[in-house]
C-alpha positions as CSV (number, residue, x, y, z in Angstrom):
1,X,20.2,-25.0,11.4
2,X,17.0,-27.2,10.8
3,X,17.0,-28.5,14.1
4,X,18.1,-25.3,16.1
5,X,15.9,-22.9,14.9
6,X,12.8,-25.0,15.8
7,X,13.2,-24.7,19.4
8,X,14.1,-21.4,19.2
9,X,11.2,-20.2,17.4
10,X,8.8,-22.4,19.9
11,X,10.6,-20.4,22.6
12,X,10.1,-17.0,21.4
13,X,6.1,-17.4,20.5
14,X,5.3,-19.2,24.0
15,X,7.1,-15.8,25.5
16,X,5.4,-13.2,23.3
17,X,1.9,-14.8,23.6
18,X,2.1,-14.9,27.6
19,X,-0.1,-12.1,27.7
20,X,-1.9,-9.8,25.2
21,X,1.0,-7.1,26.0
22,X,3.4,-8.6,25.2
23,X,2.0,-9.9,22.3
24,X,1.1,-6.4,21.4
25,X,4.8,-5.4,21.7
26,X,6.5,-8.0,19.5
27,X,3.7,-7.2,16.9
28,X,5.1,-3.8,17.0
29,X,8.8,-4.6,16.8
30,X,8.1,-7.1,14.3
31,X,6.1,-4.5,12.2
32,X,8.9,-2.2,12.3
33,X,12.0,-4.4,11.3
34,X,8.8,-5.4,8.3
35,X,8.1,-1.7,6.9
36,X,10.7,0.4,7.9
37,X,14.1,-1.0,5.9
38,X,13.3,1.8,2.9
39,X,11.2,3.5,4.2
40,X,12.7,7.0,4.2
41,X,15.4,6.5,0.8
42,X,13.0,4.7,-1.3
43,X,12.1,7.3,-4.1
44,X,8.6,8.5,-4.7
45,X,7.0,6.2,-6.9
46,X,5.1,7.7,-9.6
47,X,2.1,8.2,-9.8
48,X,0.0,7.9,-7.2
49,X,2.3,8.6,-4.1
50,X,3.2,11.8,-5.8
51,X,0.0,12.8,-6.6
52,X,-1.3,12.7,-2.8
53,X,1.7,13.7,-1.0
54,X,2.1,16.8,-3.7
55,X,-1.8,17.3,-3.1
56,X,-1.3,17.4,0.8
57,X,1.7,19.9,0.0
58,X,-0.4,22.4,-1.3
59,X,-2.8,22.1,1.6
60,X,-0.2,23.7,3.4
61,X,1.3,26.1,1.1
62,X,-2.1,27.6,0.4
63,X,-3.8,27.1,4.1
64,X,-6.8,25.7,2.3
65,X,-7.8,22.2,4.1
66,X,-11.3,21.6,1.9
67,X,-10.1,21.4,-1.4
68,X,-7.7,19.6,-2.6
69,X,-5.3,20.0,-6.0
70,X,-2.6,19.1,-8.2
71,X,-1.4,21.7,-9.1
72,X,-4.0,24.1,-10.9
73,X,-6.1,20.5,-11.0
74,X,-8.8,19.3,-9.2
75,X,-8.3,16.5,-7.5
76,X,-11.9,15.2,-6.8
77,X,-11.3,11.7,-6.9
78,X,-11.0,10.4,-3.2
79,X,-12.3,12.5,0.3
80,X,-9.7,14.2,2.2
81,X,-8.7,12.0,4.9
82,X,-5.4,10.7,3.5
83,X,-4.4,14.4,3.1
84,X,-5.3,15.4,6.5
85,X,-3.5,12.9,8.1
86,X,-0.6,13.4,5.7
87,X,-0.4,17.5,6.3
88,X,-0.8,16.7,9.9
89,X,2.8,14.4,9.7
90,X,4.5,17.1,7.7
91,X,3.8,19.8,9.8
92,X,5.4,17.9,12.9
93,X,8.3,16.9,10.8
94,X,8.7,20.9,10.5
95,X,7.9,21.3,14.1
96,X,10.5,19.4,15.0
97,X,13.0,20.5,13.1
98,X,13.0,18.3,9.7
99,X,15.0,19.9,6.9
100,X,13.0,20.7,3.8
101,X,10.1,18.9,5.8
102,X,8.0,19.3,2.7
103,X,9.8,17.3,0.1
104,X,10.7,15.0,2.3
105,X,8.5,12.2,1.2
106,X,8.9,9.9,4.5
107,X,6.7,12.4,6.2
108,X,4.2,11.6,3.7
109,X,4.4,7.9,4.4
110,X,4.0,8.2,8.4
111,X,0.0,8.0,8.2
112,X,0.7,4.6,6.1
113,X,3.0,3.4,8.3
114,X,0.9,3.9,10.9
115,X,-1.8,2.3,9.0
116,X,0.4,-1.2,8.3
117,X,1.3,-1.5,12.0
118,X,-2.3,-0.5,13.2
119,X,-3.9,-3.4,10.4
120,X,-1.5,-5.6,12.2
121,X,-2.3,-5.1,15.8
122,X,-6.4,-5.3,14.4
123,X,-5.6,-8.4,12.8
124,X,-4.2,-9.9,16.0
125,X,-7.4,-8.4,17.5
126,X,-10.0,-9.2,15.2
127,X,-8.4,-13.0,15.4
128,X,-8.7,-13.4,18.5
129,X,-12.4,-13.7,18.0
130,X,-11.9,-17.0,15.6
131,X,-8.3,-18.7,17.3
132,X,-6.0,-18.9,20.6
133,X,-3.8,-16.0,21.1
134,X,-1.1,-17.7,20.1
135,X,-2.4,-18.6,16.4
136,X,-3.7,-14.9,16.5
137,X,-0.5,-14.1,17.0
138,X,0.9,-16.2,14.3
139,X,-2.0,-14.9,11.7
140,X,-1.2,-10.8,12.6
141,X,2.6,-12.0,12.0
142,X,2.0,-13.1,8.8
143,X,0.2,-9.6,8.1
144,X,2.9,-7.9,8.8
145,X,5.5,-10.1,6.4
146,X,2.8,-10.1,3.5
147,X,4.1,-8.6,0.8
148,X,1.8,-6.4,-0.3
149,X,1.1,-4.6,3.0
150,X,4.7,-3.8,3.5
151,X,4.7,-2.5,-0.1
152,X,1.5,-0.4,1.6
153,X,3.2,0.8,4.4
154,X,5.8,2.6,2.1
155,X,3.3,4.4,0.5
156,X,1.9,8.0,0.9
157,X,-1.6,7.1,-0.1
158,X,-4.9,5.6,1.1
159,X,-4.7,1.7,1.2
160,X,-2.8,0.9,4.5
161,X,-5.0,2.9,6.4
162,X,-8.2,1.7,4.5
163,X,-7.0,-1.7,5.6
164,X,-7.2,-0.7,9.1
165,X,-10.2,0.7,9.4
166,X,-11.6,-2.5,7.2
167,X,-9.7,-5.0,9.6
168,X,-11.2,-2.7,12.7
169,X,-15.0,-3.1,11.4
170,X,-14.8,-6.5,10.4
171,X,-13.4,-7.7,13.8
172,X,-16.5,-5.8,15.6
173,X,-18.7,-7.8,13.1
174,X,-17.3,-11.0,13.9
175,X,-18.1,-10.8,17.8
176,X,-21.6,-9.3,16.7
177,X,-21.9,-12.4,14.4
178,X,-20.1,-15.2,17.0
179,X,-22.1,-14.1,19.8
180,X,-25.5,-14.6,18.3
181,X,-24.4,-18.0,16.7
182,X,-22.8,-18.9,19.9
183,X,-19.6,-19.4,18.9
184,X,-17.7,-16.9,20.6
185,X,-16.6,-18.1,24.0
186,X,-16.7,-14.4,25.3
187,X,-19.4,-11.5,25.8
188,X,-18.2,-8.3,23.3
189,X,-17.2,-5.4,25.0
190,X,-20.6,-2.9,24.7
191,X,-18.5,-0.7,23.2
192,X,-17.8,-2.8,19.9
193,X,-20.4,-0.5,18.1
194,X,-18.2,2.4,18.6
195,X,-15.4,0.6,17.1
196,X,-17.4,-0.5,14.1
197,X,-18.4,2.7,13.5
198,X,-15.6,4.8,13.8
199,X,-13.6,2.6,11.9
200,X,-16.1,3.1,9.1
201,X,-16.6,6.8,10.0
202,X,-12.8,7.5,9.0
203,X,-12.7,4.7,6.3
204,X,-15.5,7.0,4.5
205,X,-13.1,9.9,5.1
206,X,-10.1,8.3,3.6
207,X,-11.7,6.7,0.8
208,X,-15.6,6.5,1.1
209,X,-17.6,3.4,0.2
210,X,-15.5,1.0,0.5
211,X,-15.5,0.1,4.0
212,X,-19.1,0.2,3.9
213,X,-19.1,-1.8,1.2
214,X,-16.8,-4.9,2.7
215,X,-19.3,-4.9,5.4
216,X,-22.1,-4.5,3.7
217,X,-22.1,-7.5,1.5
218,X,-20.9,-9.9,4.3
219,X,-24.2,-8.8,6.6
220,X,-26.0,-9.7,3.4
221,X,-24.8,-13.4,3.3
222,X,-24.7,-13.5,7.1
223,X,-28.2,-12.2,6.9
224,X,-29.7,-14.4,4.4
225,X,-28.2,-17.4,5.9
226,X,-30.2,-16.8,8.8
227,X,-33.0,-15.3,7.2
228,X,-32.9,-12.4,10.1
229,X,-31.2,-8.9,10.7
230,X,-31.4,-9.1,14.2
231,X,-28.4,-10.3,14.9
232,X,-26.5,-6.8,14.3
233,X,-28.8,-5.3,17.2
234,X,-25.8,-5.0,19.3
235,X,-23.9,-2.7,16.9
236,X,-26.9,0.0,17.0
237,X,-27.0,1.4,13.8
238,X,-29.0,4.5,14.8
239,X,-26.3,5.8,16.8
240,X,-24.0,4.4,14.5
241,X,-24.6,6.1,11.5
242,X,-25.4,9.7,13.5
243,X,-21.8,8.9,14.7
244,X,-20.4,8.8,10.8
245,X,-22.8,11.6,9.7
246,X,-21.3,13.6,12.5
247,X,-18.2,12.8,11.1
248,X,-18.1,13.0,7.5
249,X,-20.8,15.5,6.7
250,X,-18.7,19.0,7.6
251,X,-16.0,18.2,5.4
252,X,-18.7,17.1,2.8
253,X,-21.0,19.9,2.9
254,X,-18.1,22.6,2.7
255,X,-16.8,21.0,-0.2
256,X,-20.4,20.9,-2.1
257,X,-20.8,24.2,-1.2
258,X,-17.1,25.0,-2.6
259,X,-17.0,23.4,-5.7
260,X,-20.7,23.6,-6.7
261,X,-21.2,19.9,-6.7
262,X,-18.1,19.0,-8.7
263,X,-16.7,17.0,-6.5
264,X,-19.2,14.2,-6.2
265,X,-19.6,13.9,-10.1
266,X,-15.4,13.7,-10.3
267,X,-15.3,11.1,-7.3
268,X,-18.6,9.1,-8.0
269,X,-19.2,9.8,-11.6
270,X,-16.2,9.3,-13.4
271,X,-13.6,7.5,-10.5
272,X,-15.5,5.5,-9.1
273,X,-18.0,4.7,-11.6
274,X,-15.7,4.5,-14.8
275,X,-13.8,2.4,-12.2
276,X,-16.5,-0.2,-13.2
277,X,-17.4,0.7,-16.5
278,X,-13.4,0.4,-18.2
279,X,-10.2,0.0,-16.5
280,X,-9.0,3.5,-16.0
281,X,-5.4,4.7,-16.2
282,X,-4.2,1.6,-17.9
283,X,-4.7,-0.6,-14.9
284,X,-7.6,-2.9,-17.2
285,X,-7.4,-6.5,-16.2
286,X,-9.8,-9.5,-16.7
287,X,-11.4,-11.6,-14.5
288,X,-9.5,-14.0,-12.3
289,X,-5.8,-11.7,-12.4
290,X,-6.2,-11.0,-8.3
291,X,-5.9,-14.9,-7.7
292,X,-2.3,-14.3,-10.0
293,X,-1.4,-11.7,-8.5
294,X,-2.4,-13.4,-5.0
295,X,0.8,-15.6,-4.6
296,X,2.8,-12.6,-4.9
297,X,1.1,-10.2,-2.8
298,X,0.3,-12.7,0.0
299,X,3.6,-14.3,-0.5
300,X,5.0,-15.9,1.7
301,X,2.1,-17.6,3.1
302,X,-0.4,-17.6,-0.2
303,X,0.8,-21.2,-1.0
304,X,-0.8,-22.3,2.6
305,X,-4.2,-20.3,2.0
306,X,-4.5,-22.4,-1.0
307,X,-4.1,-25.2,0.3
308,X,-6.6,-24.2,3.0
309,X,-9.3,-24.0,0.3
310,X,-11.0,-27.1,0.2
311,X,-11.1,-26.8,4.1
312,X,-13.0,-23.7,3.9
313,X,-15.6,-25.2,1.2
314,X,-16.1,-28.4,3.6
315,X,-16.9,-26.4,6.6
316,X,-18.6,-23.3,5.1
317,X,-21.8,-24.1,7.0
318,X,-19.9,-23.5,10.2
319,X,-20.4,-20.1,12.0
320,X,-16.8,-18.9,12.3
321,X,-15.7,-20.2,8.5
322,X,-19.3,-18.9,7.3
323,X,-18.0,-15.5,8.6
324,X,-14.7,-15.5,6.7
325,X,-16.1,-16.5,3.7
326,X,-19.1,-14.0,3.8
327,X,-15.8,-11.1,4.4
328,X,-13.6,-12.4,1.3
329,X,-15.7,-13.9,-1.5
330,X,-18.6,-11.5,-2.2
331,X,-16.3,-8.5,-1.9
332,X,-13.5,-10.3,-4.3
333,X,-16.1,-11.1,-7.1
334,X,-17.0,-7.2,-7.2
335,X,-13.6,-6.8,-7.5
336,X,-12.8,-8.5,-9.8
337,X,-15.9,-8.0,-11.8
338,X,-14.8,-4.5,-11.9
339,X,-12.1,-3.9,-15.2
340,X,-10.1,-1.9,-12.9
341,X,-7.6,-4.0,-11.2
342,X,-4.6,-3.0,-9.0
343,X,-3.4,-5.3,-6.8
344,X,-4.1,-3.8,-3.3
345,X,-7.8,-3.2,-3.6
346,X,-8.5,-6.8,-2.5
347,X,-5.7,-6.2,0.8
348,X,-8.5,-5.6,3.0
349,X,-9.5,-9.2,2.5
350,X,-6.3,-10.6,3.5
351,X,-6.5,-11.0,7.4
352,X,-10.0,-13.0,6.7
353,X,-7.9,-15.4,4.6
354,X,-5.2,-15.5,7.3
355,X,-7.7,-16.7,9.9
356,X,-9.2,-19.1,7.3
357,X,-5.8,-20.7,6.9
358,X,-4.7,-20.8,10.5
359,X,-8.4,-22.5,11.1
360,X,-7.8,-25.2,8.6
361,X,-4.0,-25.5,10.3
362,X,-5.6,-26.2,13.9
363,X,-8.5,-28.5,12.7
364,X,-6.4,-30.5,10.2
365,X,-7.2,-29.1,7.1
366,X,-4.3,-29.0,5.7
367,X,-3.0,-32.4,4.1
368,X,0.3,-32.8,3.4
369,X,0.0,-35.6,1.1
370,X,-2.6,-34.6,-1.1
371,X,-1.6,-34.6,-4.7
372,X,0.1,-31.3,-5.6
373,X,0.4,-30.2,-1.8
374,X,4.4,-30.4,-1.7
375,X,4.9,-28.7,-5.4
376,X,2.5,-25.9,-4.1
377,X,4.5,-25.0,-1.0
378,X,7.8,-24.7,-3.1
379,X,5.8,-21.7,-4.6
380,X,7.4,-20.1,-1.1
381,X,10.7,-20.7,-2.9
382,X,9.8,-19.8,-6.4
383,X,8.1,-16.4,-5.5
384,X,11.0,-14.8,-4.1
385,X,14.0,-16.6,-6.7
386,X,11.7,-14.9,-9.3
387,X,11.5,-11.4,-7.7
388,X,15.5,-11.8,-7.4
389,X,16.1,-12.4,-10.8
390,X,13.9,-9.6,-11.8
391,X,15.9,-7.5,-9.8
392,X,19.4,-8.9,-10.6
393,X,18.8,-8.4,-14.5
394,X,17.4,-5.0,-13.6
395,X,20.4,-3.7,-11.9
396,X,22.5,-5.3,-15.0
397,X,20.0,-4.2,-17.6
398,X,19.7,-0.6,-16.3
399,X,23.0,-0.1,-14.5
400,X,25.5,-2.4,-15.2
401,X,25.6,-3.5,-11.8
402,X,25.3,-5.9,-9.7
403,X,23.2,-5.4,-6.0
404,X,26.2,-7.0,-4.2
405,X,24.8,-6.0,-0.8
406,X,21.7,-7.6,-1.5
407,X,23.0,-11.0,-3.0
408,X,24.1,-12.6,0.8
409,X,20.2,-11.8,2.3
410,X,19.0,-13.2,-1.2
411,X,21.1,-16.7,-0.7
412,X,19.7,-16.3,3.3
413,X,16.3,-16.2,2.3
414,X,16.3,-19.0,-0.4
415,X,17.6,-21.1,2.7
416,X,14.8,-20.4,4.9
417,X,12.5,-21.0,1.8
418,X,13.9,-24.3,1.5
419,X,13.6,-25.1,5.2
420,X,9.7,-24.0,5.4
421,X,9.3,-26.7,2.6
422,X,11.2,-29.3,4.9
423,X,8.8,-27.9,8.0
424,X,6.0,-28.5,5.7
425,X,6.7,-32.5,4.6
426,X,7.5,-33.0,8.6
427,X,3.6,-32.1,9.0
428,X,5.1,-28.9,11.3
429,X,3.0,-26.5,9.8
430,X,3.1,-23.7,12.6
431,X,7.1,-23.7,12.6
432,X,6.8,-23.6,8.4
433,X,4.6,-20.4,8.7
434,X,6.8,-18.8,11.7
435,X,9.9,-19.8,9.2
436,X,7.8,-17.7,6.2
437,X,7.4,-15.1,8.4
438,X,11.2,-14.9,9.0
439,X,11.9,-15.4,5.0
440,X,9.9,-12.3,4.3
441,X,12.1,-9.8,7.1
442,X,15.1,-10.7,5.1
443,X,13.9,-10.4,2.0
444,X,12.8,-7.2,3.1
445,X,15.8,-6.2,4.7
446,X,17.4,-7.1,1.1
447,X,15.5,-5.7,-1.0
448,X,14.8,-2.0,0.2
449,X,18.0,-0.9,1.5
450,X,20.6,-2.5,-0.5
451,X,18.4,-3.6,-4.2
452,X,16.1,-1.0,-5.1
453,X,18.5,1.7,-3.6
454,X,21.1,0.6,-6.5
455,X,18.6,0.8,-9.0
456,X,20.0,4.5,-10.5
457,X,18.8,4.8,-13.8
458,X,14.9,4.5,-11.4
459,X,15.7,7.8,-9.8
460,X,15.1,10.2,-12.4
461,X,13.0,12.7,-10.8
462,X,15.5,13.3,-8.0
463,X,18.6,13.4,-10.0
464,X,16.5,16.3,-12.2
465,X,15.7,17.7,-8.6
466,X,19.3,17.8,-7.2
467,X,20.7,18.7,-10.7
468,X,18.4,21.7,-10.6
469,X,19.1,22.8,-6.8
470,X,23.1,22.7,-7.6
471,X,22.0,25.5,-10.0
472,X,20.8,28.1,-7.9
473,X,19.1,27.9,-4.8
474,X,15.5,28.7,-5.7
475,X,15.2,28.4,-9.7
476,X,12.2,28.4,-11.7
477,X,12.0,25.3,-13.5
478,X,10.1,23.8,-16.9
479,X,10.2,20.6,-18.1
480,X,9.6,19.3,-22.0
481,X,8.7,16.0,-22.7
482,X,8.9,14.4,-19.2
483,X,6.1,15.3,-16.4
484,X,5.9,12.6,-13.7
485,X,3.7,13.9,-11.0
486,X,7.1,13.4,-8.8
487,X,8.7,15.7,-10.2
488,X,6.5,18.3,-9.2
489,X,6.7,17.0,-5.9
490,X,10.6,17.6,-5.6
491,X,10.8,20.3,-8.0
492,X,7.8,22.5,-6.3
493,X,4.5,23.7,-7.2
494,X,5.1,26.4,-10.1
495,X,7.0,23.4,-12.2
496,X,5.7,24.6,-15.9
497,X,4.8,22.0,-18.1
498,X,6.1,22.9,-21.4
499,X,4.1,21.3,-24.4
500,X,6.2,22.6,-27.1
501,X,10.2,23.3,-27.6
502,X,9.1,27.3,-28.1
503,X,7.2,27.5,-24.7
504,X,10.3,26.2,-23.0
505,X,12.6,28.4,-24.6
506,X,10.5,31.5,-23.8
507,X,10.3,30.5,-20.5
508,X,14.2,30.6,-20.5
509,X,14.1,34.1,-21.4
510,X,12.5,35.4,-18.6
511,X,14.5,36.6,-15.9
512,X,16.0,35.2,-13.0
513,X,17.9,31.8,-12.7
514,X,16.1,29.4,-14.5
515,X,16.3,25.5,-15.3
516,X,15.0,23.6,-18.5
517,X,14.5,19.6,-18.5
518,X,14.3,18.8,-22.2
519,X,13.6,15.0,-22.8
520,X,15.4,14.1,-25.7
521,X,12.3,13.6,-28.2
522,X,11.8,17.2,-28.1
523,X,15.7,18.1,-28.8
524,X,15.7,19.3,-32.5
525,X,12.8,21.7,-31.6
526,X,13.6,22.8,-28.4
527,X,17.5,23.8,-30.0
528,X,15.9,25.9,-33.1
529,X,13.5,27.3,-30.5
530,X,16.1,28.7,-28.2
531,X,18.5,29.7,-31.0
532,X,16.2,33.1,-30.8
533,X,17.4,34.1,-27.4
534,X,19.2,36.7,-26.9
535,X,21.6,35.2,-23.9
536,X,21.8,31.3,-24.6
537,X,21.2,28.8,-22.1
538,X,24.0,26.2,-21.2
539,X,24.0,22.5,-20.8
540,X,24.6,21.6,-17.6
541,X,24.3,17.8,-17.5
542,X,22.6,15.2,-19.1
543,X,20.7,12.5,-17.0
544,X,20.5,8.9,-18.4
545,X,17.0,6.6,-16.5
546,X,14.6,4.4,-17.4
547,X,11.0,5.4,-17.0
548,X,8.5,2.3,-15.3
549,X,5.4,4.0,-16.4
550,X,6.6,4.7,-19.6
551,X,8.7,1.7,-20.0
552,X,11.4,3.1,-22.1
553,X,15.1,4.5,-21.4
554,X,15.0,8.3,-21.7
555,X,17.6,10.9,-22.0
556,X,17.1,13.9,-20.4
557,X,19.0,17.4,-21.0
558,X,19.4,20.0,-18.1
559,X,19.6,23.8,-19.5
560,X,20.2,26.2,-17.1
561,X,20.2,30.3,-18.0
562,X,20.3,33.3,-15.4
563,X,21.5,33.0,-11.8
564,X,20.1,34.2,-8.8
């Protein structure tokens, strides 16, 4: 196998990167077979996901497209973007004939996928400013097998699309950058500016300064290194920012005017700003946990961007690694100075790294025999054997199963592991890469369909859903005790949130058919509670899970009184 699939693989990447088209059209086939194995069974993964998708939800139900809620709560805490584009996908999967279009939370997760496969193509784009297309090629390849943007793409919320338009502003910077320094051997299109600002225009939609902010700090260095602005004359910021006022101010004037002015002290005052005062929601971390976190989430090519390091510190004077240094570092120190830390705020940073390792590949930066250089590329192996045992004791832990389906594509991709390492000591550091990027579609192909899918006891909220729509088939539903935002998602909109054992017995006695999730904490009370009814309500099943955000088995009674 080690000596056919070399050839092969040469074969395929001199045929796809005959022409920008055809790259184009592998990077789309290859983003596909990447994100879409899950894609529509994968649960909704509290909290987040459920919180936008349930948010966008409403926007339908209630035909208001301004403000957006949870529920009877305000959701002020990112601009509406995300929810647009999200009500926008439902409301063709309805058009088109989707069953139950909105619970269905693959609609949701079309504006992500879109996202992933549009930050790979603008990878492969903004590349091309820096390498040959056929190492562009390579670096938007291994885009599309990091881990962390195919965890992205599955996603209802705003990071795969903030990656896009990030990747899209930062390539138009590049060429405004390369063509004053002279490095880039072509004249930018004279409509890069529009690019630059439109990517930023909807990047301020779907999740305001951040864009902004990438850019902003990298024409700082850039800048300062040569002591002159006038290098961004080309992108013509008059225009530029009329363009993104043009954009952004109608949604954020009618919102002003809607909420009074609310909305800016939720999103600015205490998201983002008690972003960087304390780690909010429980996602604290200290300084330095993104470069942990980095050999999972870049994996499997984060043990080659290491290695790729003291390259970029040799040549940091040069133009083109000057560039990619001023895009990752000063953004990742504000990261990481902030105490919030969750691990895809720094994703819009990966595609600079990419290039910077792919640079250091094609100007020898990479040393195979430097001390520790063999022992950090077996952290392609490790990575993945780790997130396989993690899932093989979960499956036994929660479910007393095995994921048999899964265990062949696990053995397949500890193979290819092993022969990037032997790629690697042969000095044949594209065809290791080409090999990583092959390791990652099978684990993918593993992991989603067959792995996670077995993982029962991590379904909870749509076992409660289904339990509750074999009832009757539109009950009125309150839950005690256990309130993941998913489970308003698949439940509906009215779910009642009880907060004692007698509000969820009164709300039994009301008519109609109704359904009562009672967590098993709140058991004793709920059962002296609903001893006063006059009809009493009958078990109909009792669902066993395991909550991740909670991190603790639960036990979950389903009462159901009334019928339709």
């Amino acid at each position: 196998m080690m000596f056919s699939l070399t050839p092969a693989i040469d074969r395929l990447r001199d045929a796809v990167s005959a022409s920008h088209a055809r790259a184009c059209a592998f990077l789309i086939l290859l983003s596909l077979a990447a994100f879409l194995p899950g894609f529509s069974t994968l649960q909704p993964l509290d909290r987040d996901e459920p919180r936008f998708a349930q948010a966008s939800k409403q926007m339908l139900e209630s035909g208001d497209f301004v403000d957006i809620r949870f529920q009877d709560e305000a959701r002020h805490k990112k601009p509406v973007g995300i929810y647009w584009l999200q009500s926008v996908a439902v409301k063709a999967g309805e058009l088109a004939g989707v069953p139950q279009a909105r619970t269905q939370i693959w609609l949701y997760r079309i504006p992500s996928l879109i996202g992933a496969i549009a930050t790979v193509l603008l990878t492969y784009w903004a590349l091309l400013a820096f390498l040959a297309r056929r190492y562009a090629l390579l670096g938007a390849s291994l885009m599309a097998a990091a881990v962390l943007l195919g965890v992205e793409a599955r996603i209802a919320k705003t990071d795969a699309v903030l990656t896009a338009c990030a990747v899209a502003s930062m390539g138009a910077l590049a060429r405004a950058w390369l063509d004053w320094t002279r490095s880039l051997a072509f004249v930018p299109d004279r409509r890069n500016w529009l690019i630059f600002w439109g990517a930023t225009a909807l990047g301020l939609l779907v999740k305001g300064p951040i864009v902004p902010m990438v850019w902003g700090l990298a024409i700082l260095v850039l800048s300062a290194s040569q002591r002159s602005f006038r290098w961004l004359k080309p992108l013509r910021f008059g225009p530029g920012l009329l363009l993104c006022l043009i954009v952004v101010l109608p949604w954020f004037a009618a919102i002003m005017l809607k909420t009074g002015g609310s909305f800016f002290a939720d999103s600015v005052g205490q998201d983002m700003l008690g972003k960087v005062a304390e780690g909010q929601e429980k996602h604290w971390g200290p300084p330095g946990l993104y470069l942990l976190f980095f050999f999972a989430t870049y994996w499997p090519a984060a043990a080659f961007a290491a290695m790729a390091v003291p390259f970029a510190w040799a040549r940091r004077k040069e133009p083109q690694v000057l560039f990619l240094l001023a895009w990752i570092v000063p953004s990742w120190l504000v990261f990481e100075a902030v105490p919030t830390k969750l691990p895809h705020y720094v994703l819009p940073l990966y595609p600079a790294i990419t290039a910077l390792l792919l640079l250091a590949v094609i100007n020898g930066g990479i040393d195979r025999f430097r001390r520790g250089a063999v022992a950090t590329a077996c952290l392609v192996v490790l990575v993945p054997l780790a997130l396989m045992g993690v899932i093989v004791y979960g499956n036994w832990t929660l479910d007393h199963l095995l994921p048999r389906l899964a265990l062949p594509g696990f053995a397949l991709v500890l193979l290819v592991t092993v022969l990037v390492v032997a790629a690697f000591r042969r000095q044949d550091f594209d065809g290791a890469l080409w090999r990583c990027v092959l390791a990652s579609l099978i684990l993918t192909a593993s992991v989603y369909p067959f792995a996670i899918e077995s993982l029962r006891s991590l379904k909870l909220s749509p076992r409660l859903a289904q339990a509750a729509q074999a009832i009757c088939a539109d009950p009125a539903v309150v839950t005690l005790g256990y309130r993941e935002p998913s489970l308003v998602f698949l439940t509906g909109t009215n779910l009642a949130m009880a907060a004692s054992g007698a509000q969820a017995a009164a709300f039994l006695g009301q008519p109609g058919c109704r359904v009562a999730f009672v967590e098993s904490r709140h058991a004793e009370e709920f059962a002296a509670a609903r001893a006063a009814l006059s009809e009493q309500p009958r078990l109909v099943t009792t669902i066993h899970g395991f909550n991740l955000n909670g991190g603790r088995r639960l036990k979950i009674d389903v009462f159901a009184r009334g019928t339709n």
